[in-house]
Each structure stands twice: as C-alpha cells, then as structure tokens.
VEXVOLUM-410827 format. One record per residue (C-alpha): residue in one letter; z negated, x negated, y. Coordinates in steps of 0.5 Angstrom, whole numbers, always signed. Layout:
N
+------+-------+-------+-------+
: type :     w :     u :     v :
+------+-------+-------+-------+
:    A :     Z :     X :     Y :
...
+------+-------+-------+-------+
//
This chain:
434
+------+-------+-------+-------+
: type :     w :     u :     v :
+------+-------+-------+-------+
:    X :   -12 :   -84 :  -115 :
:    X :   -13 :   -83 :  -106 :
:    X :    -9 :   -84 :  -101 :
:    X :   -13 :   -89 :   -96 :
:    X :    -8 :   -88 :   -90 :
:    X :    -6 :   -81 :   -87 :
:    X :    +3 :   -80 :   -88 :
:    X :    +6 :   -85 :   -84 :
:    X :   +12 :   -88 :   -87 :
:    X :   +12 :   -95 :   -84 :
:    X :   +19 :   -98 :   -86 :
:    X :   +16 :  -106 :   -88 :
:    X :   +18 :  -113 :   -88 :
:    X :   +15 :  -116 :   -94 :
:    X :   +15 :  -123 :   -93 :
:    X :   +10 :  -125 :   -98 :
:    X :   +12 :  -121 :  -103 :
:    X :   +19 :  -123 :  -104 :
:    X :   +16 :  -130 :  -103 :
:    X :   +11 :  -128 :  -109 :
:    X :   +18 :  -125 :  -113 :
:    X :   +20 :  -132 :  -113 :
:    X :   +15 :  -135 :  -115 :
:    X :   +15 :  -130 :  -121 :
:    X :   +23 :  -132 :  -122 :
:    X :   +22 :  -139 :  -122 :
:    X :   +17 :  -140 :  -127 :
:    X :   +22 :  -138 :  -132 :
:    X :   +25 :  -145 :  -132 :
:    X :   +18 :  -148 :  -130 :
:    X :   +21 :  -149 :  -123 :
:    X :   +15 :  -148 :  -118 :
:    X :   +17 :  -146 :  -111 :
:    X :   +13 :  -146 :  -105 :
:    X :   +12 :  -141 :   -99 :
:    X :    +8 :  -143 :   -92 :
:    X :    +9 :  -137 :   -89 :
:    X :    +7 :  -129 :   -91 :
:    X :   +11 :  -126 :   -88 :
:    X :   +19 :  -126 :   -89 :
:    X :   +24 :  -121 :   -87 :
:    X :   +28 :  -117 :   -94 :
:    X :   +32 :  -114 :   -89 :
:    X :   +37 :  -109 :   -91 :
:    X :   +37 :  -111 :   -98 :
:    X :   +30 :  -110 :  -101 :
:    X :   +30 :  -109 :  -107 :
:    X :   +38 :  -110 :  -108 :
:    X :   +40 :  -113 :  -114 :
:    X :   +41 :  -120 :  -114 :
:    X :   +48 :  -123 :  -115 :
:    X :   +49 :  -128 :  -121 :
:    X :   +54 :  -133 :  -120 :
:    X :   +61 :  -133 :  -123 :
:    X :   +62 :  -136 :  -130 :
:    X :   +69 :  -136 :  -134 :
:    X :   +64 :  -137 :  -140 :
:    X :   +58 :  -132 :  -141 :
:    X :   +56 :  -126 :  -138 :
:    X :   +52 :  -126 :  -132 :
:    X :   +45 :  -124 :  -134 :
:    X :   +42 :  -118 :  -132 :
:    X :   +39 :  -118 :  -125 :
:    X :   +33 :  -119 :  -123 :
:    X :   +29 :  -114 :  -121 :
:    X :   +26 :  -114 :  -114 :
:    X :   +20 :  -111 :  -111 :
:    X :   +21 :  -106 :  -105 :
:    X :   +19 :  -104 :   -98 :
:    X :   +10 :  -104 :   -98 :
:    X :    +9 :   -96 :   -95 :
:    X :    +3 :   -97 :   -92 :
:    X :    +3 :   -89 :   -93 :
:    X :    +3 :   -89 :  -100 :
:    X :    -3 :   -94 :  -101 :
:    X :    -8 :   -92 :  -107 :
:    X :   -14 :   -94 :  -111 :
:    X :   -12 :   -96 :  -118 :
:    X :   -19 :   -94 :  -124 :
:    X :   -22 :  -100 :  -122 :
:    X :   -23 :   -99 :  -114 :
:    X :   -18 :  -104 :  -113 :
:    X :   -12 :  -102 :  -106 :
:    X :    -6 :  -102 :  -108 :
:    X :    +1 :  -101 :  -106 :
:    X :    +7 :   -98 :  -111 :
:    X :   +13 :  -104 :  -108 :
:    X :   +18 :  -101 :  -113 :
:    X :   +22 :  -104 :  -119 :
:    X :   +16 :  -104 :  -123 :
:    X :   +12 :  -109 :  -117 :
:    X :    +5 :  -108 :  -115 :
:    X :    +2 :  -110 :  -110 :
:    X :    -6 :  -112 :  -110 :
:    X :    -8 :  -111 :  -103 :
:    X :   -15 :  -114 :   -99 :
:    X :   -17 :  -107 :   -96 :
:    X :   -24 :  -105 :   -98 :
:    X :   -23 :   -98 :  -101 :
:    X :   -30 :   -95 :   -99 :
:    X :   -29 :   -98 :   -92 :
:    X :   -22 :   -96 :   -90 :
:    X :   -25 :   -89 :   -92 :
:    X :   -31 :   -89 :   -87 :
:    X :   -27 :   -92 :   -82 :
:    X :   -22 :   -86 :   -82 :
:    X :   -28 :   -81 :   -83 :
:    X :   -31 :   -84 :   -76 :
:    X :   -24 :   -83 :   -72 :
:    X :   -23 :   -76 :   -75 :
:    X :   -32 :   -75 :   -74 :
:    X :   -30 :   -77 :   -67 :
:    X :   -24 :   -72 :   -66 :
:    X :   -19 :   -79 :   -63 :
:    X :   -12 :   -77 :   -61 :
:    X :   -10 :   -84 :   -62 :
:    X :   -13 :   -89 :   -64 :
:    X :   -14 :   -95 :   -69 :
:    X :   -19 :   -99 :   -73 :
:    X :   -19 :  -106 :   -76 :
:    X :   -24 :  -110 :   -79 :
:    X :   -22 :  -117 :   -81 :
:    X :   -25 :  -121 :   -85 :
:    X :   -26 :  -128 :   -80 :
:    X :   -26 :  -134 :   -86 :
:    X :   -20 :  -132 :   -89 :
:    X :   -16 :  -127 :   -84 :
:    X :   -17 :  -121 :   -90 :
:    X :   -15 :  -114 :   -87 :
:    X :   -21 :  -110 :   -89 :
:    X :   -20 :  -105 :   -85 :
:    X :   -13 :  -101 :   -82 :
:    X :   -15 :   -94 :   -81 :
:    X :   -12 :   -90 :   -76 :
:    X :   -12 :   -83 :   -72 :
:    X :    -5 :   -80 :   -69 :
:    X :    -5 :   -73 :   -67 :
:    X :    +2 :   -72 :   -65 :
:    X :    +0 :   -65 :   -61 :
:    X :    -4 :   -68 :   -57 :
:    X :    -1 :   -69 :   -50 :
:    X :    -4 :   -76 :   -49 :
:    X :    -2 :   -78 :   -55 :
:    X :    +4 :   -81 :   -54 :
:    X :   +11 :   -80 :   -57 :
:    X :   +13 :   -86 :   -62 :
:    X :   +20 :   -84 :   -63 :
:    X :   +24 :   -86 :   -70 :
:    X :   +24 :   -94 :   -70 :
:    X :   +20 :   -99 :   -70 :
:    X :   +12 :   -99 :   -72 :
:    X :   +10 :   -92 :   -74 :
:    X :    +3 :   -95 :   -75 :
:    X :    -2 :   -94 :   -70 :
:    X :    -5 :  -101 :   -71 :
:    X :    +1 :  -105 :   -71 :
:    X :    +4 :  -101 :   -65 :
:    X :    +4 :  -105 :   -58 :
:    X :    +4 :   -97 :   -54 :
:    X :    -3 :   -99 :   -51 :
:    X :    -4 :  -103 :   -44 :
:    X :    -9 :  -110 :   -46 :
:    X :   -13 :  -108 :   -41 :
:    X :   -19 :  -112 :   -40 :
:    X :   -18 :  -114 :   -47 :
:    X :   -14 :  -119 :   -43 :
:    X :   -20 :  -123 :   -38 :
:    X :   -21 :  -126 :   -46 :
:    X :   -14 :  -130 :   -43 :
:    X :   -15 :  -131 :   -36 :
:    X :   -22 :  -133 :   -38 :
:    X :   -20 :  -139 :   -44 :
:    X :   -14 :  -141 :   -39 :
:    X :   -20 :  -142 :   -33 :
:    X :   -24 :  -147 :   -38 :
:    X :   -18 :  -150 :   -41 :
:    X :   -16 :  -152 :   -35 :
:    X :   -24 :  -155 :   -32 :
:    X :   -26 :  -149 :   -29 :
:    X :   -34 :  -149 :   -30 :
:    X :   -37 :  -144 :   -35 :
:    X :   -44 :  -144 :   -30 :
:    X :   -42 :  -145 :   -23 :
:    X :   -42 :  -138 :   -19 :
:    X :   -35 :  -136 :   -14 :
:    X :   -35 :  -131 :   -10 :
:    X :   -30 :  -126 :   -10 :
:    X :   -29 :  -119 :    -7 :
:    X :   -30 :  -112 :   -11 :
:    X :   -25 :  -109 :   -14 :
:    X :   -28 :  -103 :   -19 :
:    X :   -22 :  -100 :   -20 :
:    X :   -16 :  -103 :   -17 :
:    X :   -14 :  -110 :   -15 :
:    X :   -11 :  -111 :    -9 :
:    X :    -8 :  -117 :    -3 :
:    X :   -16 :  -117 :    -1 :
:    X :   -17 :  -120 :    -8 :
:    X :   -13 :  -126 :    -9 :
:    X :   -15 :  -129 :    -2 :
:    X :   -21 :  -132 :    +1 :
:    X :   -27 :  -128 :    -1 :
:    X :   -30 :  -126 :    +7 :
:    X :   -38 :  -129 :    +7 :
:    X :   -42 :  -126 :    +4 :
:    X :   -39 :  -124 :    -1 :
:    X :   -43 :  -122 :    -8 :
:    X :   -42 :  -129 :   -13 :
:    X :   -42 :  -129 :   -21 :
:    X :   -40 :  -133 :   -27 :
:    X :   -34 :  -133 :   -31 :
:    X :   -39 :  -130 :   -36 :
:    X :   -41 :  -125 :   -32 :
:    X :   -34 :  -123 :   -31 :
:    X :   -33 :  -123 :   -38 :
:    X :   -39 :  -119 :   -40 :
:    X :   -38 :  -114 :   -34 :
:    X :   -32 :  -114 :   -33 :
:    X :   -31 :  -116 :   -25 :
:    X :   -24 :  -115 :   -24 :
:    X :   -24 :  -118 :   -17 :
:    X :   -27 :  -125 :   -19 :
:    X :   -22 :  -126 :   -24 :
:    X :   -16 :  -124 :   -19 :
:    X :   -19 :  -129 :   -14 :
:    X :   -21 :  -135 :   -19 :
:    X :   -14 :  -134 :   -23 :
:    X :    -9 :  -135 :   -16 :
:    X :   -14 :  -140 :   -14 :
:    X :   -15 :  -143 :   -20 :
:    X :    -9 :  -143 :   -25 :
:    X :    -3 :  -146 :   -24 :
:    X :    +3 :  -140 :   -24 :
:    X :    +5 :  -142 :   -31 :
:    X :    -2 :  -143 :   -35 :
:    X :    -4 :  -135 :   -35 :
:    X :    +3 :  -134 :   -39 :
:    X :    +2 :  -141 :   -43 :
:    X :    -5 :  -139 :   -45 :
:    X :    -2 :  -133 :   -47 :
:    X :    +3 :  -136 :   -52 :
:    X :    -2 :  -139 :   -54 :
:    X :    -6 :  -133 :   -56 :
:    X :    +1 :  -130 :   -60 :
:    X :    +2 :  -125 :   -55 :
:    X :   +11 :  -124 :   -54 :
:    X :   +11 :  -127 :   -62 :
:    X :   +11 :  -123 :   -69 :
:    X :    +4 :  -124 :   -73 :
:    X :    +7 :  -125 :   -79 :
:    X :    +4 :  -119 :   -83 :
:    X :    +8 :  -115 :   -90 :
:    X :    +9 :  -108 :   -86 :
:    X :   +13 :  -109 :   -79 :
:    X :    +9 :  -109 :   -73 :
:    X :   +10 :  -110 :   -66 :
:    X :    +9 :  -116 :   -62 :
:    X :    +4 :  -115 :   -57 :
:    X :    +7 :  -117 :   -50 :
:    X :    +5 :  -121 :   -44 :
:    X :   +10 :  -122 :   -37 :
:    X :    +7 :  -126 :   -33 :
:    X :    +9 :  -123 :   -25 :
:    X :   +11 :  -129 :   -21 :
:    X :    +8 :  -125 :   -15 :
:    X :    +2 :  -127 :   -14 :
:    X :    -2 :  -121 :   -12 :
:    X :    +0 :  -118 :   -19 :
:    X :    +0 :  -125 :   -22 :
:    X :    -8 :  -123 :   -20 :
:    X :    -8 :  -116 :   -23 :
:    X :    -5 :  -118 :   -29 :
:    X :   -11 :  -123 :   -30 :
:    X :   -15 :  -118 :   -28 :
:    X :   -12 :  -113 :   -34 :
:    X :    -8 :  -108 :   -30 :
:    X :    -2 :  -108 :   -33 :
:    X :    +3 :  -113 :   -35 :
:    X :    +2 :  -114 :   -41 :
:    X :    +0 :  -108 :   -49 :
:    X :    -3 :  -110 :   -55 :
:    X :    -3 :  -108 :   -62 :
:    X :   -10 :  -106 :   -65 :
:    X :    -9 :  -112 :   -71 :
:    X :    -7 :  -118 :   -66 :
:    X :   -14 :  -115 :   -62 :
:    X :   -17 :  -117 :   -69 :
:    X :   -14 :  -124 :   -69 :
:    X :   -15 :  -125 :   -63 :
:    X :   -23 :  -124 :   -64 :
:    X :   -23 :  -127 :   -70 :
:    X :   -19 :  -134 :   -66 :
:    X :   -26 :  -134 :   -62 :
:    X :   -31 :  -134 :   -68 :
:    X :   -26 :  -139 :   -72 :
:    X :   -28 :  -144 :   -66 :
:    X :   -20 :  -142 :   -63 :
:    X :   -16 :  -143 :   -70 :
:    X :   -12 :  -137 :   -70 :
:    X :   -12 :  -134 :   -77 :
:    X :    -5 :  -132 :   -81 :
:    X :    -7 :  -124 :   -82 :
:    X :    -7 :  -123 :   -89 :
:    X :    -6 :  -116 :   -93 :
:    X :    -3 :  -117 :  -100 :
:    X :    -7 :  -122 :  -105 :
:    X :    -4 :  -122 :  -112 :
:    X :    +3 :  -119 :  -114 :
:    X :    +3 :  -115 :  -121 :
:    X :   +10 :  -118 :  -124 :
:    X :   +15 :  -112 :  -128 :
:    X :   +12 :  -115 :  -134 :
:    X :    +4 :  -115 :  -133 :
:    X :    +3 :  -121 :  -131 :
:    X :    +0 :  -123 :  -124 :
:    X :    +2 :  -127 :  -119 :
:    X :    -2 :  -129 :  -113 :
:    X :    -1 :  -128 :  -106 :
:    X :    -1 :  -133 :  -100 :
:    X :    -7 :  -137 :   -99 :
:    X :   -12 :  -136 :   -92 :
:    X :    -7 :  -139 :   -87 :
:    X :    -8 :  -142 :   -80 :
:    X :    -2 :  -140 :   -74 :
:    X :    -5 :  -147 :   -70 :
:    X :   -10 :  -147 :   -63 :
:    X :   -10 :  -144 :   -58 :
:    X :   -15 :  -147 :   -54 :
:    X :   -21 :  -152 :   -56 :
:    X :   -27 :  -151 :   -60 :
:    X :   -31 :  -152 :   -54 :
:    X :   -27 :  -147 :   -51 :
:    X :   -29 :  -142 :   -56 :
:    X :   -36 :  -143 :   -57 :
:    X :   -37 :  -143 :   -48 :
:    X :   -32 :  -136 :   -49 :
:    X :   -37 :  -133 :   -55 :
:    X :   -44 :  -134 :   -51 :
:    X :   -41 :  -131 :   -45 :
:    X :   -39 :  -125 :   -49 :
:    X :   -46 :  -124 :   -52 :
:    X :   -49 :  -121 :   -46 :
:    X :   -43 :  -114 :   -46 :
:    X :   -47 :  -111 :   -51 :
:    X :   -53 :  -113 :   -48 :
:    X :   -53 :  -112 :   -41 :
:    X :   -44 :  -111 :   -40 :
:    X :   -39 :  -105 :   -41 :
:    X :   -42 :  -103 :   -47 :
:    X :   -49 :  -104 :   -47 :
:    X :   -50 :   -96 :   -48 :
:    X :   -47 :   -95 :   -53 :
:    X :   -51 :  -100 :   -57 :
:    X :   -58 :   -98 :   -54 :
:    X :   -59 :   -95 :   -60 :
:    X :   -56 :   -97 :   -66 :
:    X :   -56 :   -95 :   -74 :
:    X :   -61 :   -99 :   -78 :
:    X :   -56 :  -104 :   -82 :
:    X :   -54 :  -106 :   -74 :
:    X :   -61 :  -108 :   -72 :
:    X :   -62 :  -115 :   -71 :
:    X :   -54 :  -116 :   -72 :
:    X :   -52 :  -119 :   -64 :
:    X :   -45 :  -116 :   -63 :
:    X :   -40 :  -121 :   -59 :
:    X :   -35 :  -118 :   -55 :
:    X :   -30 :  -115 :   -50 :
:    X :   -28 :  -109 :   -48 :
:    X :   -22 :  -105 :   -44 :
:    X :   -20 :   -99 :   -40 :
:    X :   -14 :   -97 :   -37 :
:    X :   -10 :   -90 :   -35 :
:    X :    -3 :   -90 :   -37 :
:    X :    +0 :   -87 :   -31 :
:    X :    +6 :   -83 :   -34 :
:    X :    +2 :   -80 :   -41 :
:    X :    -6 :   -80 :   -36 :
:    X :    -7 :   -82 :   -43 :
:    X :   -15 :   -86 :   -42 :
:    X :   -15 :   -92 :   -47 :
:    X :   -21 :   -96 :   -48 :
:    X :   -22 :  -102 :   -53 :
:    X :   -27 :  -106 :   -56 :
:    X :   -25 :  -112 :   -60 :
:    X :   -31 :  -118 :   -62 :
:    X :   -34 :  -120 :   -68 :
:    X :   -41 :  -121 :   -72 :
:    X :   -46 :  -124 :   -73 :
:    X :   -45 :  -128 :   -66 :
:    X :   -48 :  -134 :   -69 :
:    X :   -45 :  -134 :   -76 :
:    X :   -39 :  -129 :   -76 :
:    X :   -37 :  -125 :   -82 :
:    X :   -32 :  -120 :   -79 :
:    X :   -28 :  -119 :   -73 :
:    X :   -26 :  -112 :   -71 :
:    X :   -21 :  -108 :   -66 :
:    X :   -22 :  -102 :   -64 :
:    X :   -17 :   -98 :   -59 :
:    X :   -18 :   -90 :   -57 :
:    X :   -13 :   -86 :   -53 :
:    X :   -16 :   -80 :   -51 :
:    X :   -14 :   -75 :   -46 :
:    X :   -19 :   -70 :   -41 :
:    X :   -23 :   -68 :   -46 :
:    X :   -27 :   -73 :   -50 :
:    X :   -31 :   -75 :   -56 :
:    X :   -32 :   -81 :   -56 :
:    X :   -29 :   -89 :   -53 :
:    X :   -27 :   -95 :   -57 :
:    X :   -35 :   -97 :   -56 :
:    X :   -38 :   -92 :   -60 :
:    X :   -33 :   -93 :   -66 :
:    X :   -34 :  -100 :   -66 :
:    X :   -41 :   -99 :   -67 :
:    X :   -40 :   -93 :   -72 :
:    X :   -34 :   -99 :   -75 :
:    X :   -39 :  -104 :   -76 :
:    X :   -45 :  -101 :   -78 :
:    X :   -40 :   -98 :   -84 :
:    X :   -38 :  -105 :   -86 :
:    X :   -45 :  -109 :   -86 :
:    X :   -49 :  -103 :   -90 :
:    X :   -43 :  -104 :   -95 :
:    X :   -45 :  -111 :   -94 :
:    X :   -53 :  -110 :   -96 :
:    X :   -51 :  -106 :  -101 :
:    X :   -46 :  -112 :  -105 :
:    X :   -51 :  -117 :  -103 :
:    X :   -56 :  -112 :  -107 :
:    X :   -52 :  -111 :  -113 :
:    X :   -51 :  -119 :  -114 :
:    X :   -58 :  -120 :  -114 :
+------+-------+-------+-------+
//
C-alpha cells in the first residue's frame, strides 16, 4: 500500500462517516435514517463507545463500534487501485481521490521545488475531490508557521490572501446587480496599488475596459472604481456570503473557513474588491468556487468519502452529490465563464499556456488568476482557479503557490501541469472503455 499525502496529521471531523455509521446501525432493526449533509462534527467523542440505556432486566448490549477521525496523512491505495483511509474500530473509508492523479499532482509541486503550496481538481458534475495534493517546506522562510491548531493541511487552511481571485466576486456582484457585461468604463490604472485616485471619478481621458476585460487582465483600477460606484456597500459582503466565504464548507477532515471582511471605508472597500486584502481563502473553496461558475452558480457540496466499509464486510454508501444553494443567477454564470475565457488566451496567464502539452491542445481553459505579497512573511503567492473544457466542464481546479525570492515555478504553470495530468488520464480511461 502508498501513502498519497505527505505526513501531516489532520485532526478531522467526519460528519459523513458518522452519519453512514448510522446507517449501518439502523438497519439491524430495519429503521432507515436519513442525512442531508456530509459533514457532522464527532467531536471529542470520535469513536467512544456508545452508552446503552439502563435496564433493570437485561444486560446492556455490548457497544456498538464507531469509526474514528479521517487522517488525511495515512490515506493509502487498497489491491484493487482504490483510495482509502483506515477510520478505526474495523471502519474503512472509500474515498473519490483518483490515486494516479493525486500522485502526479505531488510530483508537479515537488518538480517545481514550491514551498507552500496546493492542488485540487474537483470533479464539476458531483463535487468529487479528484485531486488534494500538497507541498509545505517548513524551513523555508516564505513559508509560513501553521502552529499546532487548527487545519494542518495546505488546501484546507485560509493562510493565503484571495487576491485577485476575489475580482471573480466583485465581478458577479456587478452583473448581479444590472451593471452591463458590454459596456466599456473608465477607470484609472492601478498595477500594483489601489489608492483615493482609484474610487473617485476617472479624469478625462482615461483608458476604458469591460468587466471582462478586468476579469481576464485583471485591472484593479476599474474594479475599485465600478465597485464604490456601482455596488451598494452591502452587496460585495452579500455576494461573498453567498459564495460560502466566513462558512465552513462541509468536508469529512476540519478545514478553514475562507474569509471576507468588507471595510466600510470606502477606499478600502475598493481595494478589497480589487483583491488587496481583506479577505484569505482556502485551495479546496477555490475549487468550489469555480466549480460554482461552470454548474451555472450552483455551488457543490464537496464530497471525499464515497462508501463505508462496515466492521463486518459490509458496504455502505456515502452522501450523494449535493448542492449548498445559488450564489447568483445561471446568466450571471455564464456572462462570468465567457469573460474568463480570454486569461488564457490574452489575460494573466497567456504565457503559461502559450505552449501546452499534447493532451491540452484544443482544451479551452477558463479561469482567473491572483497575485499578492503577504507583508509580514514577503511570501509571494500566485493562484489560479477555473475549469475545463469551457464549454462542456468536466474538472475544476484550485491551485495556490507561496514562494519566496528565489522561484521555479507560479500557480499558472502547476495548473497547466495539473490539468494536463487529468485529462490524459481522462484519454487513457476513454480508450481503456472502447
């Protein structure tokens, strides 16, 4: 058996196992219970034995065995290729990793000598974790110190600012609220700063774009602009909601919630809109995000355990594909996926798919890059998040890097690497099946 993640013990709450356990435990007396959620919290009393009621005539019954914490840290392959995680008490956990792509993902952070970084592919139809690969080199001075609580897994801590990843919210609030798509504002430049001179009327003569172009060249002056002038001071923090930032995702190992203080001043309200600060994200709700775009703004319940394997053999299945709700409206959606087309091909990350490999040609690549420099650590993070094929999506991905002064390689050119993996595997299964 191989371990798939690097040792990071992740103390996780297995909402759905449990559930699952109660599926198990019910149908001994041929009660079904039902779960709407993947996620509940065991707690402190994972895997304690549960207490029988009292009675004055019997014996209590021996206590039913329960499964323990999922540790992302010791997740293997079974004979068959299957990921699994050992939960304890005789509990096994099938999971929806594709074993030789979360492989190739670690290799493309190690080949890359990353710091700190993440990869996860999700599967945009079920919500299916693919891939949650990552790198952390603790050493590193740009790397930053996790501490002994909370998420110990890179993809699942919101350490990293959402940078311009964030333009995908300030954009959806603009539609949402009847902002054209098509129209062309002016807006003062702003490269690598967003100052006073941004959210005030541009001077004549200022250069124009579309939302559009803002998205795919990421012009941080015209989001400060059309965001203080557009939006209500309450829409950017209600579009952000809506997107499941400052909430939990319900996932089966503890995770961060990605976070998004909207500042009532209004200079910094533009900045944060822009994607300068105020808000940190976690790679798997990147993922979830992208994968809301590409499902037309329903945002997917990510899901990781498929099955239970029961203490005597026998098999229970996990929570279905699930929703989490709307966070905005399916034309929305679709204006945000077309305006996202052009960073691949004209946008931020145009070089880093200039040349792509062989199973990528002729794949359109949708999606939305971020840069920022964390002031304390001068880590230097770059994402990338989107989807493919852009007109039928198959796969969302998240990719986040932290480097320091010296670097390899930026989100962009893991991406590529990333997807490139994932659909020559695809190829490969497709002429396995024929």
């Amino acid at each position: 058996m191989r371990r798939l993640f690097t040792p990071v013990v992740v103390v996780a709450h297995i909402v759905a196992l449990h559930l699952l356990v109660l599926l198990y435990l019910g149908s001994k007396d041929d009660s079904v219970p039902t779960a709407a959620s993947q996620a509940v919290e065991l707690g402190d009393t994972a895997g304690a034995p549960v207490a029988a009621a009292p009675s004055s005539e019997a014996a209590p019954p021996a206590p039913a065995p329960t499964p323990g914490p999922l540790d992302l840290a010791a997740i293997t392959t079974d004979a068959d290729g299957q990921t699994i995680a050992d939960l304890g008490n005789g509990f096994v956990g099938e999971l929806t990793l594709d074993a030789g792509l979360q492989k190739k993902a670690t290799r493309i952070l190690e080949r890359g000598k990353v710091p700190v970084g993440a990869i996860v592919l999700m599967d945009v139809k079920t919500g299916d974790v693919l891939a949650l690969a990552e790198r952390r080199v603790t050493e590193n001075p740009a790397v930053p110190a996790f501490g002994d609580t909370g998420p110990q897994h890179v993809a699942l801590r919101a350490f990293a600012p959402a940078a311009s990843v964030f333009k995908i919210i300030s954009a959806a609030a603009l539609l949402e609220a009847g902002v054209s798509a098509t129209a062309a504002f002016p807006y003062v430049a702003g490269h690598q700063r967003v100052g006073a001179e941004h959210v005030g009327a541009p001077p004549a003569g200022s250069p124009t774009a579309t939302i559009g172009d803002g998205l795919s060249k990421s012009l941080n002056g015209l989001f400060a602009h059309l965001a203080t002038e557009k939006l209500e001071p309450d829409a950017l923090s209600s579009a952000a909601q809506k997107f499941y930032f400052n909430e939990v995702l319900p996932f089966p190992a503890l995770t961060d919630a990605s976070t998004a203080q909207v500042p009532r001043n209004v200079v910094e309200r533009g900045r944060m809109a822009a994607g300068f600060f105020h808000s940190k994200m976690t790679a798997l709700h990147g993922a979830v995000i992208a994968a809301t775009i590409a499902r037309d703004g329903e945002v997917p319940a990510p899901r990781l355990v498929t099955r239970l394997r029961t203490p005597d053999g026998r098999m229970q299945d996990g929570p279905a594909p699930a929703t989490l709700g709307r966070a905005i409206q399916a034309s929305t959606a679709r204006a945000l996926g077309r305006m996202m087309r052009d960073t691949t091909e004209d946008g931020t990350a145009r070089r880093a798919f200039a040349q792509v490999p062989k199973s990528l040609e002729g794949v359109q690549i949708v999606g939305k890059t971020g840069t920022l420099t964390d002031p304390t650590t001068k880590t230097d993070y770059t994402w990338f998040v989107g989807y493919a094929p852009a007109d039928s999506p198959r796969v969302a991905f998240s990719v986040l890097v932290g480097n320091g002064d010296l670097w390899w390689v930026r989100a962009t050119d893991v991406a590529r690497d990333a997807l490139a993996a994932h659909f020559e595997a695809e190829a490969a299964r497709h002429v396995a099946t024929r």
